[in-house]
Legacy VTK file of the C-alpha trace (Angstrom):
# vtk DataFile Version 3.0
C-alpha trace
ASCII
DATASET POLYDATA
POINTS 92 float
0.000 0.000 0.000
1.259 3.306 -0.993
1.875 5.804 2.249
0.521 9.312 1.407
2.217 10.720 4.508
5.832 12.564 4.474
8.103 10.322 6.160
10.481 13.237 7.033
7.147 14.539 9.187
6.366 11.341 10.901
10.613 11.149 12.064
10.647 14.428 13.073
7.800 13.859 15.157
8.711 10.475 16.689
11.865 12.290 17.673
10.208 14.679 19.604
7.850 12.477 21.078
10.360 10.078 22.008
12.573 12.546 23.827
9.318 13.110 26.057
8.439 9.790 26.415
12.066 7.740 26.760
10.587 5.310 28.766
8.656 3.996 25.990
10.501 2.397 23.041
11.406 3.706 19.667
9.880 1.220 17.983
6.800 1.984 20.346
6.694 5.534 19.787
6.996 5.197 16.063
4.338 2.729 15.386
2.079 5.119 17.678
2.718 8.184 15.461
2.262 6.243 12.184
-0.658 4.476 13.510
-2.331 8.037 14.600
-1.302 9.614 10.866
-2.977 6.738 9.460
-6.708 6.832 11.232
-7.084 10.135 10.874
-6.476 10.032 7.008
-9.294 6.976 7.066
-11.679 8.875 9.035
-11.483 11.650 6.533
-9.924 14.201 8.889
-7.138 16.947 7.306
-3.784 15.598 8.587
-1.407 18.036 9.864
1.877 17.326 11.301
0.722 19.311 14.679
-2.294 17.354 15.022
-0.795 13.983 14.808
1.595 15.306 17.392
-1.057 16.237 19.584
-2.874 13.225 19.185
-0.098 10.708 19.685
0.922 12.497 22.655
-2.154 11.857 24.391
-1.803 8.606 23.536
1.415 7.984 24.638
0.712 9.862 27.850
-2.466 7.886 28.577
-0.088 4.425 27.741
2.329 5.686 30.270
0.199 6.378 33.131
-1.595 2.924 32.680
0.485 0.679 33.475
0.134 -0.162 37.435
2.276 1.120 39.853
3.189 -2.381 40.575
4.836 -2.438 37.355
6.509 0.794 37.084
8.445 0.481 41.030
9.404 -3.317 39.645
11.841 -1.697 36.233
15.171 -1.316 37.207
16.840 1.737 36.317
17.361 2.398 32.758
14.528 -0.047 31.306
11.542 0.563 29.405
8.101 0.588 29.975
7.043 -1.781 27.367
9.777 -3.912 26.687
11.786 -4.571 29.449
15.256 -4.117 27.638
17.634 -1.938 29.236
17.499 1.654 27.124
21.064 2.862 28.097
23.654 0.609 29.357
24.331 1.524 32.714
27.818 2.526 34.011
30.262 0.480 34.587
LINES 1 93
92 0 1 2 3 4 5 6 7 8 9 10 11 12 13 14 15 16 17 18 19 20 21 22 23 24 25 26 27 28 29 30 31 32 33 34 35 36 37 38 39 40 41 42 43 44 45 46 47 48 49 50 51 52 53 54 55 56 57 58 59 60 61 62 63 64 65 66 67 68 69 70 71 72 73 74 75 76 77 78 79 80 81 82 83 84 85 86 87 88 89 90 91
């Protein structure tokens, strides 16, 4: 399928996003801003770059602040959210 979106848009964005959210993945953040670009171009809405931002951040913010506390005293430092995996290597 053919993406109608600029792809320099949707990096610059993820960038942004994912300096605000490190403790979500890359890969997370990403999919979240393409996935937000996407349903608003199939429910007929005018895509901007600002509104996808806007929109995604919610998103991401809402994803943050659901996961249990349980879960988010458990990570060690330097892990994600999501995945688990160490973000930065920790010093030696």
């Amino acid at each position: 399928m053919l993406q109608t979106f600029p792809v320099q848009d949707l990096r610059q964005i993820s960038a942004r996003l994912h300096d605000e959210f490190s403790g979500l993945s890359h890969r997370c953040v990403e999919r979240c801003v393409s996935d937000t670009w996407n349903c608003a171009e199939h429910l007929g809405i005018p895509v901007t770059p600002h509104l996808v931002e806007r929109v995604a951040r919610e998103h991401l913010e809402a994803m943050v602040n659901s996961v249990p506390p349980s879960r988010k005293a458990g990570l060690r430092s330097g892990t994600t959210l999501f995945t688990g995996h160490r973000a930065v290597p920790e010093p030696r």
